[in-house]
C-alpha positions in Angstrom: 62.4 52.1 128.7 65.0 52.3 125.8 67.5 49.1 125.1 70.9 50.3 127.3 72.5 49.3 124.7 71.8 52.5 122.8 72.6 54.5 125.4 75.9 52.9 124.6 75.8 54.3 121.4 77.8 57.6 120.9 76.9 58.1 116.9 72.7 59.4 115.7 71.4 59.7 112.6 68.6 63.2 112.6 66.5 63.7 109.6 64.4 67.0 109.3 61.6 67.1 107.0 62.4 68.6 103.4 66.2 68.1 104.6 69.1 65.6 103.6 70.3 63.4 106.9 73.0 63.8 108.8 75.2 61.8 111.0 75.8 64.1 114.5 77.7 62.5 117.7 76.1 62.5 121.0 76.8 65.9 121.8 76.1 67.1 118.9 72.8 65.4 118.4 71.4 67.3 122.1 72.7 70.6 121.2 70.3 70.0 117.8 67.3 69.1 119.7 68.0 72.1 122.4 68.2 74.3 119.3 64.4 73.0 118.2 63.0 72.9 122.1 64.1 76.6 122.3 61.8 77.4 119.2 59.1 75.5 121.0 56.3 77.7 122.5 55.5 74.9 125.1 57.3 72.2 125.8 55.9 68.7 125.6 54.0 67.4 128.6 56.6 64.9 129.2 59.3 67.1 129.3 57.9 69.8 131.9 59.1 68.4 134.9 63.1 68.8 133.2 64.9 72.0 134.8 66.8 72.6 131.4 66.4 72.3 127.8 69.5 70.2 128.3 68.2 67.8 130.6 64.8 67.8 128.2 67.3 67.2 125.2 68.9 64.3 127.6 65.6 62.7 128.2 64.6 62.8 124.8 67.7 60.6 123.8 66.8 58.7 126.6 63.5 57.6 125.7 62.3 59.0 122.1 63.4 58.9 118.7 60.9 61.6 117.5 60.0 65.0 118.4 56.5 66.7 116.4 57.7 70.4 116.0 54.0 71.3 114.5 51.3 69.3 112.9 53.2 66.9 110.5 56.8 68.6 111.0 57.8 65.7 112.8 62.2 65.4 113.7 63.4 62.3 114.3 67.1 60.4 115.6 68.1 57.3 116.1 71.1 56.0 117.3 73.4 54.0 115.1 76.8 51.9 115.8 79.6 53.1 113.3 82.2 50.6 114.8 81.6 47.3 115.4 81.3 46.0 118.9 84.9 45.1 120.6 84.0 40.9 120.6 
């Protein structure tokens, strides 16, 4: 199970092979991996049981940082703090 703490976190980096990274909110971040689940032919086996690509997108976020597209096309996200923590 991920650190809560990133769940916390409202700010990802996402990299794409072959492409510069960029810096995406929460939101925006999901609607990015829903937008590479909907070119999947299959889903992954962990994400079957979802009833949306949303809640797959969710779960990713959850409990991954890396999603293989194709044999070494391989996305990935992590969460980062822009602001420091309120002491």
């Amino acid at each position: 199970m991920s650190d809560p703490l990133i769940r916390a976190c409202d700010d990802y980096i996402v990299m794409e092979p072959g492409k510069d990274e960029k810096f995406l909110n929460k939101e925006g971040t999901k609607e990015w991996l829903i937008t590479w689940l909907e070119q999947l032919e299959e889903l992954p086996k962990d994400l079957e049981d979802q009833p949306s690509l949303d809640a797959a997108a969710i779960r990713l976020l959850d409990t991954a940082c890396d999603l293989e597209i194709k044999p070494g096309f391989i996305l990935q996200w992590f969460a980062v703090r822009l602001d420091p923590p309120n002491p």
